[in-house]
C-alpha positions in Angstrom: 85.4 -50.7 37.8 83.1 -48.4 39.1 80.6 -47.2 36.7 80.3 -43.3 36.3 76.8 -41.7 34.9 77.0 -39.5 31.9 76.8 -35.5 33.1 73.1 -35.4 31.4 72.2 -38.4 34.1 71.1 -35.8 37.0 68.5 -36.7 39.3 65.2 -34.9 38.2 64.0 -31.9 40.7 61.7 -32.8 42.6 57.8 -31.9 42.5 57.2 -28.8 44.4 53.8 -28.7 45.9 53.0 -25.1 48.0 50.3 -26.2 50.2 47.7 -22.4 50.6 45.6 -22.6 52.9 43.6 -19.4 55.2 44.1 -21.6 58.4 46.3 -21.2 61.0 49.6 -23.5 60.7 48.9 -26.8 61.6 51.0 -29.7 60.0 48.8 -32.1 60.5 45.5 -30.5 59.3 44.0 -33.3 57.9 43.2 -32.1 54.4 46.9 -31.4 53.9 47.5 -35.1 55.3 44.8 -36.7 53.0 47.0 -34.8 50.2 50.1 -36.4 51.5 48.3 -39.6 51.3 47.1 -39.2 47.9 50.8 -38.5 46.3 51.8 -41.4 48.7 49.6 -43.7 46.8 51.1 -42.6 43.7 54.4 -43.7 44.2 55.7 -40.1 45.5 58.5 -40.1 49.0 58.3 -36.5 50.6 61.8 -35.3 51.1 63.0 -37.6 48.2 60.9 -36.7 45.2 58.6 -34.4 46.4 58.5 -31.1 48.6 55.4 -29.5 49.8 55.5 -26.3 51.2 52.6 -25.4 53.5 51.7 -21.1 53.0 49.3 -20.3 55.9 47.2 -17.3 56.3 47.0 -17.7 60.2 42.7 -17.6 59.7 42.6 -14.8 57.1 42.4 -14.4 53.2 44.1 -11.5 53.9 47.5 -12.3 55.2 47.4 -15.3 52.8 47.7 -12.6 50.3 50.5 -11.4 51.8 52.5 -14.6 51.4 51.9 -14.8 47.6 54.8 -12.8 46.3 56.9 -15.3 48.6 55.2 -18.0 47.7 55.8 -17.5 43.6 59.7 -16.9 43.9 60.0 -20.0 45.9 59.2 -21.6 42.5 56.7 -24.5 43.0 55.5 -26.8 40.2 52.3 -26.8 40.9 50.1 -24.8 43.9 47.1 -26.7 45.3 44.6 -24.4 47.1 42.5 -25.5 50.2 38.9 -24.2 49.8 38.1 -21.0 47.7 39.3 -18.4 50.6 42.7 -20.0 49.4 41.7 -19.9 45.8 40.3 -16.2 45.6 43.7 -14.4 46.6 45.7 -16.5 44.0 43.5 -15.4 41.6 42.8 -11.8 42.2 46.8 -12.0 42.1 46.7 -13.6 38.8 49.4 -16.5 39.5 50.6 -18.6 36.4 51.8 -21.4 38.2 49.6 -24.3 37.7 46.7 -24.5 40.2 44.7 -27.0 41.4 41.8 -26.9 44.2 39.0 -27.9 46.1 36.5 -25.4 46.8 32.8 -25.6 47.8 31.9 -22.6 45.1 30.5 -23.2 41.8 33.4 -22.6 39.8 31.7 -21.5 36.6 29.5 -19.1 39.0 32.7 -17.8 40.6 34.6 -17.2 37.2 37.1 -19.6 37.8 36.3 -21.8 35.1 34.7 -21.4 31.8 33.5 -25.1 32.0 33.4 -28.4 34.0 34.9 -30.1 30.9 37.7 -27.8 29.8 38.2 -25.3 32.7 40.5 -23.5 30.8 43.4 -21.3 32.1 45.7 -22.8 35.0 43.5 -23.4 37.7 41.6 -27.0 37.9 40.6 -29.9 40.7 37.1 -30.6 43.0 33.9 -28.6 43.7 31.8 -29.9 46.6 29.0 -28.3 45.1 26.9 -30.8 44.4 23.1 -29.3 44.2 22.1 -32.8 44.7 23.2 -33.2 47.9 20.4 -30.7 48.8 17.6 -32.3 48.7 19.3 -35.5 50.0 20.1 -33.6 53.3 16.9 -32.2 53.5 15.1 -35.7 53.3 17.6 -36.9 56.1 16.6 -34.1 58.1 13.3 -34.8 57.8 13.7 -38.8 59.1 15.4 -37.8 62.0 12.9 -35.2 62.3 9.7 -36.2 61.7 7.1 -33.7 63.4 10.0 -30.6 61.7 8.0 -28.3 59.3 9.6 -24.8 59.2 13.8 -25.0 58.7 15.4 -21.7 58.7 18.2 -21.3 55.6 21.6 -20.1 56.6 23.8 -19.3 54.0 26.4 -16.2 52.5 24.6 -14.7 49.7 28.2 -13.9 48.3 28.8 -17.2 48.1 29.1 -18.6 44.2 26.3 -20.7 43.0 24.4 -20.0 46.7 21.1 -19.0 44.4 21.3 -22.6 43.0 21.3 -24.1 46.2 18.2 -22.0 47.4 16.4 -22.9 44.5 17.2 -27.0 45.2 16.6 -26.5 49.2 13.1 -24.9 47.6 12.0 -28.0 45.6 13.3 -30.4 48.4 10.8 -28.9 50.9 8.0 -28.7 48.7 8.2 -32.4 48.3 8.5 -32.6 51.8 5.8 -30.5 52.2 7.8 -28.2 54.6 8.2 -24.2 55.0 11.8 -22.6 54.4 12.6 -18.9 55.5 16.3 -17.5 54.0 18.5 -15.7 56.0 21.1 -14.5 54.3 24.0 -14.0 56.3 28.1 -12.8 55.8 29.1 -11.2 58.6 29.1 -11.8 62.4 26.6 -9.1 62.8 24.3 -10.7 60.7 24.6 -14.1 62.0 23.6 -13.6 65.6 20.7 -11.0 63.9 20.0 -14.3 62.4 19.8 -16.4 65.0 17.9 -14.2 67.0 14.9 -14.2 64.6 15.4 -18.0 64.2 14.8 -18.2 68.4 12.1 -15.8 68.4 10.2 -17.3 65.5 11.1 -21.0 67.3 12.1 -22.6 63.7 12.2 -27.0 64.2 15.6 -26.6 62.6 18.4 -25.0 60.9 19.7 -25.8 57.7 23.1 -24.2 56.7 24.5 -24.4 53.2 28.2 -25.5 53.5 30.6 -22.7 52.5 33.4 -21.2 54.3 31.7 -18.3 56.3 28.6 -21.2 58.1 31.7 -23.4 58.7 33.7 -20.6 60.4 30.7 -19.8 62.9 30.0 -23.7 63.5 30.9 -23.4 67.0 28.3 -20.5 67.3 25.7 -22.2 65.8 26.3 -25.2 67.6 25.9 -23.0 70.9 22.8 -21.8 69.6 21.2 -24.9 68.9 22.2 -26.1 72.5 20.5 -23.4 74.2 17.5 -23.0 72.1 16.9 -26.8 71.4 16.9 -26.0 67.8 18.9 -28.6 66.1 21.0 -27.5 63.3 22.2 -29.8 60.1 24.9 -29.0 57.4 27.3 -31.1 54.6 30.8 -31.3 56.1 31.7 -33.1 58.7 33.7 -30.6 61.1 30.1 -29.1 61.6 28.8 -32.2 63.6 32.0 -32.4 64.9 31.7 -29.1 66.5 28.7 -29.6 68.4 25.8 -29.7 65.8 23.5 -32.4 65.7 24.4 -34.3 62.2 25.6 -33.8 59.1 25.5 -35.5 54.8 27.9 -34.6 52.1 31.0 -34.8 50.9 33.8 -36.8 52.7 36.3 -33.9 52.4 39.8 -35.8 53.3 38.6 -37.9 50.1 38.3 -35.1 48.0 41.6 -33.9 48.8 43.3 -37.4 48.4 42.0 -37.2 44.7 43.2 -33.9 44.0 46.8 -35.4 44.7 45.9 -37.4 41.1 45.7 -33.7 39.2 49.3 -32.9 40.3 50.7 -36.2 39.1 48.7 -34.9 35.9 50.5 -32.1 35.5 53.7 -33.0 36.7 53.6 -35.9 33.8 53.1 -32.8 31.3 49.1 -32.1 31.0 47.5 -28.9 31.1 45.3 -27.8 34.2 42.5 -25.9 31.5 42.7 -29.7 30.0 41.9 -31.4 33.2 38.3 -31.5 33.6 36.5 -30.6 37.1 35.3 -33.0 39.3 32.5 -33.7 41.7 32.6 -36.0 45.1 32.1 -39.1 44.5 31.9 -40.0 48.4 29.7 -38.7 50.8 29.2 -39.4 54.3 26.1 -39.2 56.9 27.4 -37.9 60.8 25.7 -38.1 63.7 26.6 -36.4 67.3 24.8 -38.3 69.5 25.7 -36.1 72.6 24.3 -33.2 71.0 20.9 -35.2 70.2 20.5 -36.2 73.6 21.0 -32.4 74.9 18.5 -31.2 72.9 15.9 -34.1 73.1 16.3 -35.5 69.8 15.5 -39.5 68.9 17.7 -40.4 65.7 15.6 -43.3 64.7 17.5 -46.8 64.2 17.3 -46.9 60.7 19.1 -43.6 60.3 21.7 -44.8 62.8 22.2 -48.3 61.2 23.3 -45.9 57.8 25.5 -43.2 59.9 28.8 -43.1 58.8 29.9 -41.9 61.9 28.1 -41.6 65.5 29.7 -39.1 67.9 29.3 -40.1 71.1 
């Protein structure tokens, strides 16, 4: 006799992820793919008991925006945001649908948490900003560089907690005993302004502060640093990637892997202002070799034998 399940014996509903993210659509970006990997790990089958729904805002906050009144009525569980361009709109919308995120802002700094403990409201997940990092960076720069003393700043003064990492970059060269000069930058305008003063002043390096608007323009700065010999250094690794010389920070794809553990969190019934924020716990050290060959730059073996990666 075939057994028949009682009517309250229903298959649960899925977990319904939306994905937002300002890039342009592209399935297999590979933050969303370290997400998939995450919930993998955890026991969850896309298509079976979990959906995720990538929302793309086709390289603007703007038209991600857009999307959000579409993205609410299609009802998901939870939204995970990819970086705070992603974030920002959500908020400024004020979404009540659990959140959880990864941004490179300081989240206290940019109002989006009262605390790292007990973030409060329905937003949670990673900051990259890790002031520490800094002065790490700063002392890797100067190994590969030895005879470097005057690094020009880039970073968006808009950007949350930005001050902090001026402060840090400060102390780090004053260890080092090395000059820094700030230039603020957060628009196009300003950047090649920027990099025109950088040329004309002939800076031994550039040090951008990772955030959103410096990763945008990484092509551009990699150009720069090509023509002007000027070699530039920054924390994620699509920065190297693009054509500048090396980079030391977070391993991003790991950070988004882990935030897969804060949907599981909530799916299981906790609250996202219970869930405390985290910081990396993984960092990486990149290398593009072909870029310090066209400029003339030696990476000594030591710093080789401890790259995570070498482009070559």
């Amino acid at each position: 006799m075939t057994a028949v399940l009682p009517l309250h014996a229903q298959v649960p509903r899925p977990l319904r992820v939306a994905w937002a993210s300002i890039e342009r659509a592209n399935p297999a970006s590979p933050y969303l793919e370290a997400f998939r990997s995450g919930m993998r790990e955890l026991g969850y089958t896309e298509g079976k008991d979990l959906v995720i729904d990538p929302w793309w805002g086709e390289g603007t906050e703007a038209r991600l925006a857009q999307q959000i009144d579409a993205m609410v009525r299609s009802q998901p569980d939870v939204i995970v945001a990819q970086g705070g361009l992603a974030l920002h709109p959500l908020m400024v919308a004020q979404v009540k649908i659990p959140i959880v995120f990864g941004v490179s802002a300081d989240p206290i700094e940019a109002k989006i948490a009262e605390s790292f403990a007990r973030p409060g409201g329905n937003a949670t997940g990673m900051t990259f900003f890790a002031l520490e990092l800094v002065g790490k960076r700063m002392q890797i720069m100067k190994e590969a560089l030895p005879t470097m003393k005057r690094v020009a700043l880039l970073a968006d003064p808009q950007h949350p907690g930005q001050h902090k990492e001026l402060a840090a970059a400060q102390a780090a060269a004053d260890n080092l005993g090395l000059q820094v000069s700030y230039f603020p930058v957060h628009s196009e305008a300003e950047l090649e302004s920027a990099l025109a003063d950088i040329a004309h002043a002939r800076f031994d390096a550039i040090l951008a502060f990772s955030d959103g608007f410096t990763q945008s323009f990484a092509g551009r700065i990699a150009e720069f640093s090509l023509q002007q010999r000027i070699p530039a250094v920054d924390g994620w690794s699509p920065f190297a990637r693009q054509g500048n010389l090396m980079i030391y920070g977070p391993v991003l794809e790991e950070c988004y892997r882990r935030l897969a553990v804060y949907v599981d969190k909530i799916r299981k019934g906790a609250r996202p202002g219970d869930l405390p924020i985290e910081l990396p716990t993984k960092v990486e050290l990149v290398i593009n070799l072909k870029t310090a060959s066209r400029i003339g730059v030696t990476i000594p073996q030591a710093l080789l034998l401890r790259a995570d990666e070498l482009i070559k």
